[in-house]
N, C-alpha and C positions, 0 to 999 in steps of 0.2 A: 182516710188511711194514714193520718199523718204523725200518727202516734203509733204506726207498729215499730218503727225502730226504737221507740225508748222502751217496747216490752220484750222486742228481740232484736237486739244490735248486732250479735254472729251471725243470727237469721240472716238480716238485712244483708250483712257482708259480703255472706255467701254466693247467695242473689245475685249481687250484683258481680261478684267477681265472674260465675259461672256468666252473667251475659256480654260481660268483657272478652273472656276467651271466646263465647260467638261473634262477636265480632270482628275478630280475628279467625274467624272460620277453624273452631276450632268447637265439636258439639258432644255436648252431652247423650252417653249414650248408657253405659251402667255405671259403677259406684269408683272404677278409679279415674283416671287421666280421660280429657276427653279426647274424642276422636275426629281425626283428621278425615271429609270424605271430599276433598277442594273446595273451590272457590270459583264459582256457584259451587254447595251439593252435589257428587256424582249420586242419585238417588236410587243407582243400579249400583251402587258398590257394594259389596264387604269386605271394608279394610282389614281385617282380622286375617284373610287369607289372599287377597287380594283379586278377588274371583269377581266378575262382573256379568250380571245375566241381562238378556237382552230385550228390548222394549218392544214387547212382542204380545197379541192377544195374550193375555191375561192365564185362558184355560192351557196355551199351550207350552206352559214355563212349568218343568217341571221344578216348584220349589221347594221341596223337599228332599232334593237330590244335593247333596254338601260336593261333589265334583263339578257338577254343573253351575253353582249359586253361591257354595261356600255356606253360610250358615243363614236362610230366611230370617231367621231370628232377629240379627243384626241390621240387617239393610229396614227391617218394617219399625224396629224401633225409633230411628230415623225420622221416617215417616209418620210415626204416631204424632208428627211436628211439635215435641215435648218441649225444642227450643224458645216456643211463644213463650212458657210459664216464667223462667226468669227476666226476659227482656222485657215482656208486660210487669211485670214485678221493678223491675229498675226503671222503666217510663214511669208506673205511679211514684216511685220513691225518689227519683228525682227530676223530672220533668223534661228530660231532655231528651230531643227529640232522636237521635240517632238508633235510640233504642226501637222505637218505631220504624223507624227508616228501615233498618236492617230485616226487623221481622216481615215487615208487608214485604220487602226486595224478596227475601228468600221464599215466602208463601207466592208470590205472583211466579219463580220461577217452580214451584214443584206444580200450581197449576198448569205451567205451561209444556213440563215435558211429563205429567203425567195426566193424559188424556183418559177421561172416562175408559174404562176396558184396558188401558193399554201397559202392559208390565207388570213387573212381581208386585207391585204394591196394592194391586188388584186382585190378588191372590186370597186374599183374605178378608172373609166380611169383617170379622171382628175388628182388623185395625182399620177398616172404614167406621167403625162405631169409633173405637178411639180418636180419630182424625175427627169426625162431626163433634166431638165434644170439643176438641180443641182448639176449632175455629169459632164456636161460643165463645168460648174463653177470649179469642182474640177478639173478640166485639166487644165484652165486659172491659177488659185490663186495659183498652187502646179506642175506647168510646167519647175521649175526650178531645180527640187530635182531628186536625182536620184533611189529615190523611186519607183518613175512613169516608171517602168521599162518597159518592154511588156507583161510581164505576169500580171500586172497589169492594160494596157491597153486593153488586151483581154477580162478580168473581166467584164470591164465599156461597151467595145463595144458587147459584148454578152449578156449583161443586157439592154442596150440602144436600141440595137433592139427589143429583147421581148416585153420592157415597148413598146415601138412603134408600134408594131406587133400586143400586146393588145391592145392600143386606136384602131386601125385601124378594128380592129375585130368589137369595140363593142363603138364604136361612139354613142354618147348622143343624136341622134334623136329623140329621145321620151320620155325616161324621162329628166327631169332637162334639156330642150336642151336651154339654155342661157349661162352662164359660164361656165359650164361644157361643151357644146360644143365648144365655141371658145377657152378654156385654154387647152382643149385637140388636137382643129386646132393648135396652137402654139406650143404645143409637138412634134407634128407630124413634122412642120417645122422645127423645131430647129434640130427633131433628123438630118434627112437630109439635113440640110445643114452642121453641125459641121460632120459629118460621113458619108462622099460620097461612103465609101469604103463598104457601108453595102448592104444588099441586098432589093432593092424597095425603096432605099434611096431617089430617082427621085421622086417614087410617092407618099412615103411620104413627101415630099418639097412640091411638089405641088397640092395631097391634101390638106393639110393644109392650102396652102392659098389661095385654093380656097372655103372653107370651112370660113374663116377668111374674106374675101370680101364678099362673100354671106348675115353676119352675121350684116354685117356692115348695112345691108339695114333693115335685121329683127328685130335686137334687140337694134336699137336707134331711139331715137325722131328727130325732125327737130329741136330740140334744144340742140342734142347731151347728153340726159339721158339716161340712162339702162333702161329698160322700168321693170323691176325686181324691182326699186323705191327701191334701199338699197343704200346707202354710198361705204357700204362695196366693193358689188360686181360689182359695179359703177367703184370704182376703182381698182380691180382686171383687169375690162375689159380694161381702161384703159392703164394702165401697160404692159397686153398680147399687145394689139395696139404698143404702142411708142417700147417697146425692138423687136418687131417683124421689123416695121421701121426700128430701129437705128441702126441691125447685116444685116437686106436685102441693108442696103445701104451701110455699111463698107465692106459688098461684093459682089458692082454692081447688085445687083439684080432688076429687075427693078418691080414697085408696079402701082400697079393703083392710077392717082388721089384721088380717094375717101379713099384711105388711111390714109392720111395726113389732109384732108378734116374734113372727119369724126371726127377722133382720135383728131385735134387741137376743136372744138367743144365738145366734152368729155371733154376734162383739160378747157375749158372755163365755161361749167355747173359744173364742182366741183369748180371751182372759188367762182363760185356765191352763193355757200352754204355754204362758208366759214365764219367763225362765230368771234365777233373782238375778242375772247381771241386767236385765232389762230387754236383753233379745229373746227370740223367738227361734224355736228348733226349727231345721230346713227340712221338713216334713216330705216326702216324695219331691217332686220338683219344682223347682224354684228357677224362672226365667228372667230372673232383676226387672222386672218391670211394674207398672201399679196405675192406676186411673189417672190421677193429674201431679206434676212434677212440679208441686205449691213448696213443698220443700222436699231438701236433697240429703233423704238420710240413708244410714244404713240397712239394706235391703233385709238383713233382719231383722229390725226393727217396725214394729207395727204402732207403736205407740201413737203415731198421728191418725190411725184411723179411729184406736179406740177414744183418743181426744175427742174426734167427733161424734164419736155414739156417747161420750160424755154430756157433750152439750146439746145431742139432738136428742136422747131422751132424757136428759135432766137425772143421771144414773152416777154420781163422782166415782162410785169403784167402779168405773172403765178406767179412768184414768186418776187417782190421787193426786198427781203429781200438776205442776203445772200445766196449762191449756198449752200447745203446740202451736208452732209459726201458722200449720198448715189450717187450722182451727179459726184463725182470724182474719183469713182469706173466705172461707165459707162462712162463717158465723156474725164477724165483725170484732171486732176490739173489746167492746160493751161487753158482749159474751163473755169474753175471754176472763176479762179480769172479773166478770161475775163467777164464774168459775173459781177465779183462784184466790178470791175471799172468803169459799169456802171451810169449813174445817180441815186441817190438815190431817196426815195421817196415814200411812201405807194400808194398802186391804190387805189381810190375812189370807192368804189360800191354803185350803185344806188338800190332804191326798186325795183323789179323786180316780175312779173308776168310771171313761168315760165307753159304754160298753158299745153305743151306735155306731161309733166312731175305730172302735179297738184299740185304744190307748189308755194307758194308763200313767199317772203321775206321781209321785212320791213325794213328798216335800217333809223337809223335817220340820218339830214344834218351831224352830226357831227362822224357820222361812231361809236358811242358810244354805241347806242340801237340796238336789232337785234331780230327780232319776227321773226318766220319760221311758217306756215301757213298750214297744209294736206289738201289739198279744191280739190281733182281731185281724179279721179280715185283710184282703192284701190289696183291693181296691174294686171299680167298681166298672161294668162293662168290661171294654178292652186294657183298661188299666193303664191307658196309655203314659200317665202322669204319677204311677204308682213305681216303687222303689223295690230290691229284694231284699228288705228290712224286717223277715219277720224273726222276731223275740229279740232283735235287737233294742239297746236301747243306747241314750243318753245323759250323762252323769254332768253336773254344773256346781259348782261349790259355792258361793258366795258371786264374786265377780269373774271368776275362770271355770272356763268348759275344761271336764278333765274327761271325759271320754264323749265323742262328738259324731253328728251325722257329718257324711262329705257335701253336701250340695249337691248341686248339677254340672255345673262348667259350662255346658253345652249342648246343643240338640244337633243341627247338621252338619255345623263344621267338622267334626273328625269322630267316627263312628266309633271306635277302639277306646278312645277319652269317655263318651259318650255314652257307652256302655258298659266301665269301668266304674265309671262315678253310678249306675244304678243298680248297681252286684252286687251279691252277697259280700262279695269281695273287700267291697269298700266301708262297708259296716261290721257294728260289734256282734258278730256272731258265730257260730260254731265251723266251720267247712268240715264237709268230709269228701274227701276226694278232690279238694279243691273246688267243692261244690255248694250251693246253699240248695234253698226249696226255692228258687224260681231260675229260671235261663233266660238270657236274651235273645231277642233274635233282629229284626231290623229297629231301627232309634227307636221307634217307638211299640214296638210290640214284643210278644215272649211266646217263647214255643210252648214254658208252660210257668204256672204259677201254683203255689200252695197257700191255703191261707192258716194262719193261726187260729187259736182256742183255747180262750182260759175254761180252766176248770173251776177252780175257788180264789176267791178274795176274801180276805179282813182289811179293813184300811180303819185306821186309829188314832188316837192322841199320838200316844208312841210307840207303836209298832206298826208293821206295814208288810203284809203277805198277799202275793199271787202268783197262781201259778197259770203259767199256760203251755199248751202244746205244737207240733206241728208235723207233718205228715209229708215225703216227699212223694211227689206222685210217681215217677218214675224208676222210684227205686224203692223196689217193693221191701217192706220190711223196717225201712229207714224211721226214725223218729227220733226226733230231739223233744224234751221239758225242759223248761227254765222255770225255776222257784226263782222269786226276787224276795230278798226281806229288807227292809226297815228298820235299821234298830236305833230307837230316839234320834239324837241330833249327833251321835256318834259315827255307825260303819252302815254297810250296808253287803249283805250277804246273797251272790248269786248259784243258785245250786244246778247243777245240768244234768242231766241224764239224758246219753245217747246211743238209743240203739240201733246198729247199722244196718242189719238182716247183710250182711257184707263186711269181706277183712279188709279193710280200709284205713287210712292215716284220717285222724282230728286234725284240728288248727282252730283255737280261740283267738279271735281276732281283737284288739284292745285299742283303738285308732286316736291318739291323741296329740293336742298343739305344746306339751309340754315338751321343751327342750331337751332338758335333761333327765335322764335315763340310768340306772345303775340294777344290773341284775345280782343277786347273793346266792348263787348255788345252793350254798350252803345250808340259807334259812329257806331256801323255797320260795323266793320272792323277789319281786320287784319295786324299787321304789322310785316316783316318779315326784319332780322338785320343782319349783317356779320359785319368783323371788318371793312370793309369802307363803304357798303353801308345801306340805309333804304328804303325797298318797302313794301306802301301802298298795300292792293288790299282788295278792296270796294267795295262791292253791291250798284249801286245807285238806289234801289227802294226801296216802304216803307212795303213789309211784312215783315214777319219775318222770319228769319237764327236761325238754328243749325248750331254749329261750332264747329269743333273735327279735331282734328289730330293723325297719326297714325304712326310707326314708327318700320321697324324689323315682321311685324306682322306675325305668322304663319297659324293662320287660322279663317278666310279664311287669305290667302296670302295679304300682303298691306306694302305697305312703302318701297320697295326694290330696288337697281338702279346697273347696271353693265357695269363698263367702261370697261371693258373686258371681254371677253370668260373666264369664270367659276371663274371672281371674284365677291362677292358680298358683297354689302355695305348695311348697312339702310340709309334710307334718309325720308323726311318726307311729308307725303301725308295729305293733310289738305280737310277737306272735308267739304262743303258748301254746304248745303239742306234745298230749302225754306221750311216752317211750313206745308202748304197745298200740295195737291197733284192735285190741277188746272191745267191746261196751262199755259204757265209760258213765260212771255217778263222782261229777267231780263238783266240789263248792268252792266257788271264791270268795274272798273276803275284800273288798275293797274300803281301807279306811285312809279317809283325809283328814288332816290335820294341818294347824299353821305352824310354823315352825316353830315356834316357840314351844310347843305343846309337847306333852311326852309321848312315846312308843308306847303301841299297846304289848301284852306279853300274851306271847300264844304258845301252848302247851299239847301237843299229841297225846289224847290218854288211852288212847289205844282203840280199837273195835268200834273204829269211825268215828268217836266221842274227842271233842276237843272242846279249850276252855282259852279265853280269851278276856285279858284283865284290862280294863280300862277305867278310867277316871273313878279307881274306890269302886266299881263293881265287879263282879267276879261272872259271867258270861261261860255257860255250858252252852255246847252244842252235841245233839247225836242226830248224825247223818246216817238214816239208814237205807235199808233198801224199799224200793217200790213206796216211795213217796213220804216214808214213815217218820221224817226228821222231827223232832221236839227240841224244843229250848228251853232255859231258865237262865233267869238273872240274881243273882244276890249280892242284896247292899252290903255299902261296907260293916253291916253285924252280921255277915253272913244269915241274913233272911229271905225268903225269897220275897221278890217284888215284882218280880214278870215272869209268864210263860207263855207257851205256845208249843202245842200238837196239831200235826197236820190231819193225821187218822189215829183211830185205837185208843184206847184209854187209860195210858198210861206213860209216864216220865220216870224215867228211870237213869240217874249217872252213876257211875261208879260202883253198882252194885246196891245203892239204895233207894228207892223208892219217895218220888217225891210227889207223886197225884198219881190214883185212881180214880175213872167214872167206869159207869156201865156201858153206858153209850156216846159214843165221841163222833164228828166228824170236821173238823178244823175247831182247833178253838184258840182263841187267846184269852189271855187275863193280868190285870195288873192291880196291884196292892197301896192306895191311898185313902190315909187318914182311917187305917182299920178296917176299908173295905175294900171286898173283894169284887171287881170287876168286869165282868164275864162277857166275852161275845163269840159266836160261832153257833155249834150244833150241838148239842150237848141234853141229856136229859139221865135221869136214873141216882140212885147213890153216889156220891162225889167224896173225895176227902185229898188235903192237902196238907204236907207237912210244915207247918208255922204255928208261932204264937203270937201273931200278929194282924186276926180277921176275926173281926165281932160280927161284921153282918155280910154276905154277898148282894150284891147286885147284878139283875140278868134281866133282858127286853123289859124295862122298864118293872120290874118287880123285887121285890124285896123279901129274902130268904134269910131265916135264923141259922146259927151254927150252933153245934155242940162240941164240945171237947172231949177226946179219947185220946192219951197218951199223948205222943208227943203231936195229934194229929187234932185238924179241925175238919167235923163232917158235916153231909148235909146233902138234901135230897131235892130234885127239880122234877 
């Protein structure tokens, strides 16, 4: 290991400063400052509220009660004794021994005041799996020292089995059985295979992974998502997957196909939600926590896991970029830098329609724009990790989120935070009544929930359509649609239609970390500014906007965003509610731009038809009713070069007639190198007015045109 500081010198820094401030009793617990719980460890604290629960049987703590405990969350992080990963990190990187000193001191004392059964920290199998992994680790990172004596091995192996002995008692079949069963199958594994000498160590091996293959079938899509629909525990499962791998195969253990299978499918669906600033959307909830604390990064960031699905299947688009600190802990150095001799090169990702999952992604040709889409399902069982995100989405430009998910903050410490951050509320989406399509009701459940439903997709070189719907259940008559479009590497157009069955007030919710804010009555718009960029976002219809922003609010709660477990920021919710409390078909335009760059010109031509000039194109829109919107683009020779009809067979601005078919049901198309581009539904006589298509292309076939006037026809 004596070469990881010349391939990560911040790495290494980091490391060691975080095992400085433990030494100073001062620990790592999520992503800001660490936390003070004394000296020794209070291991019944949470300092966050300062609530202490009592070292009591185990079943008779209620820890999910935030009056009684304060936030379980907090005190088991703690506990997951995360603080080995740095101090074994600074014992190998500089030999000195205090860093061992400190670690064994503080593990002999959580042995000693937490007895098998006894306290919150027995509350839960799962952080007994995390804890059995982490006193591995302390045999690997601290196997050189002659600390590690036998009587300090007896410690670890007589704790190692308990923790084990407990998963195996009280295995997550019934409540919470998604990550909390397979991280607790992984426990079970890991205790027997690292500890053959124990007793049931056999059957804990291979429960485990038969518990862990079993899970592999339950609780993934055909497209390789957690069906949990979180970021977060997306990639925990991941993680249990690839380390379970990568110790069965460093000791011949033989795995089923569907192992490799599966799990290479997992780091391919977190690929594809990767966002271009290099983070990851806070997808339903997010508890800042992760399998082992090799390094200390941004809890949205996932890049270190897909490092390792980089080098454990030999795949570089998980990760292009260089191998991670955390990569050469697992891997070795050798690895690493075989990895990053590689070719270089960023992967390209396409728009994607990811349908198992219900998400959808947008990316423009130039990988610069990035919309994220909730059109699907709203979670899975009791949803207990699910968000009230449906048809919300999230908009990322280059390196700034410009409309964003809130996170989590929290789970018990303060139920109002708590269930704020998982409301309609908190995301971009329509309210009526001050209401979305789901309600909360205790931290972790809902009185009721809806789920979404796309109808159609096109996803394209350059263009980008889908639509989907949603249905409130308790409010009969209620429905929202959201059209999203795509247009090139330019804007991006959200269309709504919402019908209440009820006289009701809207509220479009727009939640962003941009500072600065300027509403223009005038033009109908708001534009929002950072020091490089400027985005538009436009109502293109002609009632009338109230327009207010909100910022920190405390009550009701509004304006708040948390990139981490129990940090929280203001940020600014800007809220857009037509005049009337009608039905409502209203489209936004939202276009970014850096500052340098020109305004686009947008033009009302009346009877819902507007036009919108940008970079030398000239951009028609007709918004109609019941779904009917069509588009066209003309370059700067005024020709056409792109369309799109949602339904019907026909594009008509201004009174002239620019494509007829017979039979339409989505289509787009676009005009390069004289040909004409086709995809959707379509069949029958077609004709388009241009003089600039010799031949169409449609499902890989090739159709003649003829000329008629000013028109080119042809038949499918």
């Amino acid at each position: 290991m004596e070469k990881i500081p010349e391939f990560f010198p911040a790495e290494c820094e980091r490391s060691l400063k975080m095992a400085e401030e433990i030494l100073r009793d001062r620990y790592p617990v999520f992503a800001d400052e660490p936390m003070d719980f004394g000296s020794p460890p209070n291991w019944f604290l949470e300092p966050s509220t300062g609530k202490i629960s009592e070292p009591d049987f185990y079943d008779d703590i209620p820890y999910l009660c935030g009056d009684a405990v304060g936030d379980s969350r907090v005190v088991w992080e703690l506990s997951r004794l995360k603080f080995i990963y740095p101090l074994g990190q600074a014992y190998i990187l500089t030999g000195v021994d205090r860093y061992a000193l400190k670690a064994f001191g503080i593990l002999e004392d959580w042995f000693r005041r937490n007895p098998p059964g006894q306290g919150i920290n027995w509350c839960s199998s799962l952080e007994c799996a995390f804890r059995i992994y982490a006193l591995i680790w302390t045999i690997e990172l601290f196997r050189n020292i002659e600390l590690l004596d036998d009587r300090f091995a007896e410690l670890v192996w007589y704790y190692v089995y308990h923790l084990a002995d407990h998963i195996n008692s009280h295995l997550s079949f019934y409540f919470s059985p998604h990550t909390h069963l397979t991280g607790e199958a992984f426990g079970l594994f890991m205790a027997g295979l690292f500890f053959p000498e124990l007793n049931h160590s056999e059957d804990f091996m291979t429960r485990g992974l038969e518990i862990l293959e079993k899970e592999l079938e339950n609780q993934f899509t055909e497209e390789g998502a957690h069906t949990e629909l979180s970021t977060c525990y997306h990639r925990y499962s991941l993680d249990f997957y690839m380390h379970t791998i990568l110790l069965a195969e460093l000791n011949n253990i033989p795995l089923p196909p569907l192992f490799r299978e599966k799990t290479g499918q997992m780091a391919e669906y977190l690929l594809k939600l990767r966002r271009p600033d290099g983070l990851w959307p806070q997808l339903g909830d997010s508890d800042g926590g992760k399998l082992v604390w090799l390094e200390f990064d941004d809890a949205r960031d996932c890049t270190a896991s897909l490092s390792n699905a980089a080098l454990l299947f030999n795949r570089r688009e998980f990760n292009p970029g260089k191998a991670r600190f955390e990569s050469s802990w697992l891997f070795g150095i050798s690895a690493c830098r075989e990895h990053n001799d590689k070719r270089n090169g960023d992967v390209k990702l396409d728009s994607e329609h990811m349908e198992d999952s219900g998400y959808a992604v947008l990316r423009s040709e130039d990988q610069r724009s990035y919309l994220l889409f909730d059109c699907g399902r709203f979670g899975s069982r009791e949803a207990a990790h699910s968000h009230a995100d449906a048809l919300s989405f999230e908009l990322v430009v280059g390196s700034e989120p410009v409309f964003i998910d809130p996170g989590t903050y929290c789970y018990t410490k303060d139920k109002s935070m708590r269930n704020y951050f998982r409301s309609a509320a908190a995301h971009n989406v329509c309210l009526v009544d001050d209401k979305g399509c789901a309600d909360e009701e205790n931290v972790f459940d809902w009185q009721y929930y809806s789920d979404a439903e796309v109808q159609r997709a096109i996803l394209s070189k350059y263009f980008d359509f889908i639509s989907a719907g949603v249905e409130r259940k308790r409010t009969p008559g209620f429905q929202h649609r959201r059209d999203i479009y795509r247009i090139g590497d330019d804007y991006f157009i959200i269309f709504n239609k919402v019908v209440k069955g009820i006289d009701a007030i809207s509220k479009f919710l727009f939640h962003t970390p941009f500072s600065s804010h300027s509403f223009s009555p005038g033009q109908n718009q708001i534009i929002l500014e950072s020091s490089q960029q400027r985005v538009i976002l436009k109502p293109l219809s002609e009632i009338d906007y109230r327009f207010s922003a909100e910022s920190g609010r405390e009550n009701p709660l509004s304006g708040w965003y948390s990139r981490d477990y129990l940090v929280l920021d203001k940020i600014n919710t800007l809220i857009i509610e037509p005049a009337h409390s009608a039905n409502l078909e209203i489209p936004f335009c939202i276009f970014p731009s850096d500052k340098k760059g020109g305004c686009p010109e947008f033009k009302n031509l009346g009877s819902g038809c507007w036009s919108i000039r940008v970079k030398g194109f000239s951009d028609f829109w007709q918004f109609g009713k019941d779904s009917k919107s069509t588009f066209l683009r003309k370059d700067e020779n005024s020709r056409v070069s792109m369309l799109f009809l949602a339904q019907d067979g026909i594009i008509e601005i201004a009174g002239l007639r620019y494509w007829e078919s017979e039979v339409t049901a989505g289509l787009y198309g676009y005009i390069e190198d004289c040909v004409l581009f086709l995809e959707g539904e379509i069949s029958g006589k077609c004709r388009l007015l241009t003089d600039s298509v010799a031949r169409v292309k449609y499902r890989g076939n090739e159709y003649d045109v003829s000329i008629n006037g000013r028109y080119v026809e042809f038949e499918i």
